[in-house]
N, C-alpha and C positions, 0 to 999 in steps of 0.2 A: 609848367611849360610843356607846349607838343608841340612837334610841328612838322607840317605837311606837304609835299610837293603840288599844287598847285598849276595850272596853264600858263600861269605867271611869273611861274618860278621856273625859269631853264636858265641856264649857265650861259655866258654868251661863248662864243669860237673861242677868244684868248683862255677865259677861265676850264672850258672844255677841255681844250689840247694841255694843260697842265693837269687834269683829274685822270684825263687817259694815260696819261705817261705816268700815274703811282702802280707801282709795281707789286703785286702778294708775293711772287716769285724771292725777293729781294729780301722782303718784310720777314719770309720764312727764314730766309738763310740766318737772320740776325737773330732770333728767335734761337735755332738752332745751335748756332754760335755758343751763344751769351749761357744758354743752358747747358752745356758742353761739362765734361767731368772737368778740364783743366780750371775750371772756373771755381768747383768745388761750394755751387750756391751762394758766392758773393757777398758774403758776410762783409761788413767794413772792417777795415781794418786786417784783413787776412791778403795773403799773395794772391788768392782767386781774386777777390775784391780791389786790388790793385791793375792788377792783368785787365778787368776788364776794362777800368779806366784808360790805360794804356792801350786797348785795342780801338773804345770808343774815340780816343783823340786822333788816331789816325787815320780813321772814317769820315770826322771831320775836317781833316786837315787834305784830303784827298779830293775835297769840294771847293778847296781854295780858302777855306775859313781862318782864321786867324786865332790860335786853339792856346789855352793854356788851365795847367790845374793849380787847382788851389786847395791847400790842407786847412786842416784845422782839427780842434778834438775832440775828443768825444768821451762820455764817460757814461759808467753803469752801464755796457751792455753783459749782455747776461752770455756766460760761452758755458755750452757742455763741453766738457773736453772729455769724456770718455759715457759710455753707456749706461744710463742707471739701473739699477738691478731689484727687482720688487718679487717675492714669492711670498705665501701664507700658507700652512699648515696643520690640518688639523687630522686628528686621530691617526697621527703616522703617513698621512698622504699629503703627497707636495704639489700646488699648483707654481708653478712659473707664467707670471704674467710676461707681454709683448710690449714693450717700450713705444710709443705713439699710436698703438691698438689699445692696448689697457689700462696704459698709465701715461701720464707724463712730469715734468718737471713743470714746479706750479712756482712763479715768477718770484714768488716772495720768499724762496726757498733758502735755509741758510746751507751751506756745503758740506754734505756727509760724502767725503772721497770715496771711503769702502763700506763695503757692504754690514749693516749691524741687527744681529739678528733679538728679537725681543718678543716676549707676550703681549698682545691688543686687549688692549684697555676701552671700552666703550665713553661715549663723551660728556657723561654724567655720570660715568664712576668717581671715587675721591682718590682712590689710589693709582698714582699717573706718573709715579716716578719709574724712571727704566723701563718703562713700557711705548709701543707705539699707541697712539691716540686717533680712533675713528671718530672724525670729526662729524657732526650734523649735515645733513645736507644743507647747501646755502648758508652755513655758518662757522667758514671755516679762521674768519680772523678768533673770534670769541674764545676755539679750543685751540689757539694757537696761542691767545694768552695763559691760560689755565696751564697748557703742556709746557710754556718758559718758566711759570710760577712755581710746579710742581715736579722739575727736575723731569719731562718726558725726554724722551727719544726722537720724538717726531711726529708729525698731524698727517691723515690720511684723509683727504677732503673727496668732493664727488664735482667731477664735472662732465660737460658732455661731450659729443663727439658732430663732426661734418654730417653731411647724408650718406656717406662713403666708409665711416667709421674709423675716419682717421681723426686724430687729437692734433690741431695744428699747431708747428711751431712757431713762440713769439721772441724775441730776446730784449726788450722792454716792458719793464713791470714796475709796480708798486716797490718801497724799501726791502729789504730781506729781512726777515725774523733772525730769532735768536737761536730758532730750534727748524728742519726739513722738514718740508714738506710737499709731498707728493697726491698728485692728482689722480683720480680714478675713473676711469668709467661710468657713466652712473650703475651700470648693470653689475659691473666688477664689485662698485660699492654696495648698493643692493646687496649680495651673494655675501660676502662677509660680516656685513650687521647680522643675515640670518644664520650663518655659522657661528657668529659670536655667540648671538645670543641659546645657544645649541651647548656651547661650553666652549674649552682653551682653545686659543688659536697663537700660530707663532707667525711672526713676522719678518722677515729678513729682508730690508732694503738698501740701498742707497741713493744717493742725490751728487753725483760729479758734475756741478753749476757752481761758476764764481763767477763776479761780478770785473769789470777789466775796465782800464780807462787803454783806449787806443786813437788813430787817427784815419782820418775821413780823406776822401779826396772829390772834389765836386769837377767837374770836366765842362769849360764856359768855350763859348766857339763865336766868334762874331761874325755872320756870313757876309761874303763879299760885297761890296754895292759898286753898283754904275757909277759913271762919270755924271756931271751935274749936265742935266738935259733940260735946264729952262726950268719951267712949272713944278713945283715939286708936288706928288700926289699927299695922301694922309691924311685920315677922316677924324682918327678919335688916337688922343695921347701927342708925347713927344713933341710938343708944343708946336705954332701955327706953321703950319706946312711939312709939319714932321709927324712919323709914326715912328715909335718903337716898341715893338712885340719881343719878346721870349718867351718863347716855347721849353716847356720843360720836362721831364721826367727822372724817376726816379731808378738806376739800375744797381743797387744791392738786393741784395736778398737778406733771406735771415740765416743763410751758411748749412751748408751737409751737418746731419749731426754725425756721430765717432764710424757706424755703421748703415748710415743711409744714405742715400742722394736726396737732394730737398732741390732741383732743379731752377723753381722759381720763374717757369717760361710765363705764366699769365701776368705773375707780379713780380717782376715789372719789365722781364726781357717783350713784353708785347707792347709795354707804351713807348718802349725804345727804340723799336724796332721802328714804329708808325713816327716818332718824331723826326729821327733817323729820316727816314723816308721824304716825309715832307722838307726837310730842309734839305735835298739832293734835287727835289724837281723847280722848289722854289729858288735856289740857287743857281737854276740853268735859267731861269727866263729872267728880262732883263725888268727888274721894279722899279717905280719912281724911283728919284733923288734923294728925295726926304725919306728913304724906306731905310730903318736900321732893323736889319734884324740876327735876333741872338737867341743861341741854344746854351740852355742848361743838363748835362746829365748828372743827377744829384747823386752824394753817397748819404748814408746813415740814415734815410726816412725810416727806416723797418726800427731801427735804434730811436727812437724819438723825434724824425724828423729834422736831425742835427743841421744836414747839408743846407738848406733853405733855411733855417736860422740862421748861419753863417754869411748867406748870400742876400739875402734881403734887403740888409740893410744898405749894402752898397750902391742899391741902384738909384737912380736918377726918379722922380715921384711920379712922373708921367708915363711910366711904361707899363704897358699891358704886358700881362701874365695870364697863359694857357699852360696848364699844371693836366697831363695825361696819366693816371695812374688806373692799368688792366685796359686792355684792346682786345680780348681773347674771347668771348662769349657775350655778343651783344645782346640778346633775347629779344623783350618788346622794344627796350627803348634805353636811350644811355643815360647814365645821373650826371646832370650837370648842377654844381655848387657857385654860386657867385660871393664874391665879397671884397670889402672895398668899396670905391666908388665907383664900380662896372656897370653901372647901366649900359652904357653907349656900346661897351665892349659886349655884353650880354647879347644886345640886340643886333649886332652882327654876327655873332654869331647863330643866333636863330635864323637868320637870313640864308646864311653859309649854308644850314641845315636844311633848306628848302632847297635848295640848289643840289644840295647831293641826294637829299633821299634818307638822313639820315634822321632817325626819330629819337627825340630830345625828351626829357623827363624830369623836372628838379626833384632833387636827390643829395641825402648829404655826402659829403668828398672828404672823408677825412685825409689828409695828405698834405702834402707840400704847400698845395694852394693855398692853407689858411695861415702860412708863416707869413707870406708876400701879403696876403690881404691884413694881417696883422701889423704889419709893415706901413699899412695906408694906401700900399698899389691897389691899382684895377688887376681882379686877381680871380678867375675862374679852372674849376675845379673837374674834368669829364671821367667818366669812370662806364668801361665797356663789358664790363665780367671779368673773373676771376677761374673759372673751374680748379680745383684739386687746390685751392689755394692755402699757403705756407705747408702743405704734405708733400711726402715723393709721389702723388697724383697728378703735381702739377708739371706734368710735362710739355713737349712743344708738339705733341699730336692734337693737346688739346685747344691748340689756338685756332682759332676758325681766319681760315683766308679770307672770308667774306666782312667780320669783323674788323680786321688788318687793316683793307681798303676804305671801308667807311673811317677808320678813326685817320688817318691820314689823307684824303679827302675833306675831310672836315676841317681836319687845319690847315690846309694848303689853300682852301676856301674861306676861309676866314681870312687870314695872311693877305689874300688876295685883294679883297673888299676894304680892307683897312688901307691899305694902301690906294685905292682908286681914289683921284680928286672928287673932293664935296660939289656936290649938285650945286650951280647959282640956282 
């Protein structure tokens, strides 16, 4: 999919005067907002992750929308609740490794609260009991068997890092083993197979991760509509004469870890800020009759995508789904993900696309979009960059104004065109 602005493609006066009124100014402050220490990275299930809910329903409810939340629950997220602690030692000198520099908590990890210090075991030795275990690279389930079979300590796997050399936080993983373990660097790894193999090395680490069942809250808002004005517009969905769209995005994050900020502006205070947005300008102008339109701001995506599982199934089969996850860094062009039976909805939106300017690219979406399309809705999926994404790099310097606009733009254009009466 591309697509290109054309002599043919300008916005008329109505659609113009609503692209002119989206705001970056506006876009920033929620950005800023949502990334804010009181928020504390908006983990689900945490007071940060509550508050924002609570801040977002009043945003909405301040546009005349008709706002309410809805729980539900969640299980296996993965919580550090304190710093893990990783050193290795050899001939009397001690390295201290840097938590999300050099190491991190590796998903399948089972919970070593304090720190336990032991000799490293390479991952074809036979002797693995009370020893940590440096695992192969790329093969770290194998020595995770061997280290539960053989009474280890724990598995030292390799993995790798951003372009920035940060180790992103995840809090949805695979089951937990029986035995910790801890991720490395590759370089970190590298350094100690060549010290291993050099002679004794000591290990002292810990892993504070436990697995927690908690609860979600998803934030649904139904925007105002007109009085009935005769004709009703509505191209594609919500049966004949009717359109119904929700707009959605996702705003948790994956939560500060014990001593970091993990902010989380790109993912996903940036699709929120742009959805936000849109449904403030579209809200001001007056839509057909037949126009429903409803906002989603989802909890638990970063957790498994919980909140859109829970909300999927409630909706009506004819409703089109625009699913915004990352507004921050558009580059060449944005990934747009269709699925469902989106044709109709696909193709207005590539239309939208020529109207604004905005350059379109298929691309997979992993995100919310595929719970609705999994669902059977018309269910597409836009994703505009991420920078510093799940790191403390992901701040709100790094969301691009210009990015901001085009993604709210796009859905206000879209929104638009679905709504206008079908061509006789």
């Amino acid at each position: 999919m591309t697509s290109t602005t054309s002599a043919m493609d300008r916005p008329t006066a109505d659609l113009a005067a609503l692209l002119e009124a989206v705001s970056a100014e506006r876009m920033q402050a929620t950005v800023h907002e949502l990334a804010g220490d009181h928020y504390a990275g908006r983990r689900v299930g945490t007071p940060g992750g509550r508050a924002a809910a609570t801040w977002l329903a009043e945003r909405l409810g301040e546009l005349g929308a008709e706002v309410r939340l809805s729980g539900f629950d969640v299980a296996d997220v993965r919580e550090l609740y304190d710093t893990p602690v990783l050193e290795w030692s050899v001939g009397g000198q001690t390295r201290r490794l840097e938590h999300r520099r050099d190491f991190v908590e590796h998903l399948a990890s089972a919970e070593l609260p304090h720190p336990h210090a032991a000799p490293l075991a390479g991952h074809s030795e036979s002797a693995l009991r009370g020893r940590w275990v440096l695992a192969e690279a790329g093969d770290w389930a194998q020595a995770c068997e061997r280290a539960e079979a053989h009474g280890a300590v724990g598995v030292l796997s390799a993995r790798g890092t951003d372009a920035e050399g940060w180790m992103p936080k995840m809090i949805a993983g695979p089951p937990a083993r029986q035995v910790p373990v801890l991720a490395l660097h590759n370089e970190v790894h590298a350094r100690l197979a060549e010290a291993l193999a050099g002679g004794p090395v000591q290990v002292t680490g810990s892993m504070p991760l436990r697995q927690i069942a908690t609860r979600g809250h998803n934030v649904h808002a139904r925007l105002p509509r007109p009085p009935h004005q005769g004709r009703s517009g509505g191209r594609a969905g919500g049966g004949e004469g009717q359109v119904r769209v929700l707009l959605t995005a996702h705003y948790d994050g994956v939560g500060d870890d014990p001593d970091r900020r993990l902010p989380a502006a790109a993912d996903n205070a940036s699709g929120v800020a742009a959805v936000l947005e849109a449904a403030r300008v579209l809200s001001a102008t007056r839509m057909p009759a037949g126009m429903e339109l409803l906002v989603a701001f989802l909890d638990a995506e970063e957790a498994g995508a919980w909140g859109s599982a829970h909300h999927a199934p409630t909706l009506p089969p004819d409703t089109l789904v625009i699913n915004l996850d990352g507004a921050a860094q558009l580059h060449q062009a944005a990934a747009v993900e269709a699925g469902g039976p989106a044709h109709s909805l696909l193709a207005t939106l590539d239309q939208a696309a020529r109207l604004t300017g905005a350059p379109l690219r298929a691309g997979a979406m992993a995100s919310d979009n595929r719970r609705y399309a999994a669902a059977g809705l018309a269910a597409i999926g836009i994703g505009m960059g991420m920078p510093g994404y799940q790191t403390p790099a992901e701040t709100p310097e790094r969301v691009e104004p210009d990015t901001l606009l085009a993604a709210a733009r796009l859905l206000v254009a879209t929104v638009w065109l679905l709504a206008q009466p079908p061509q006789d």
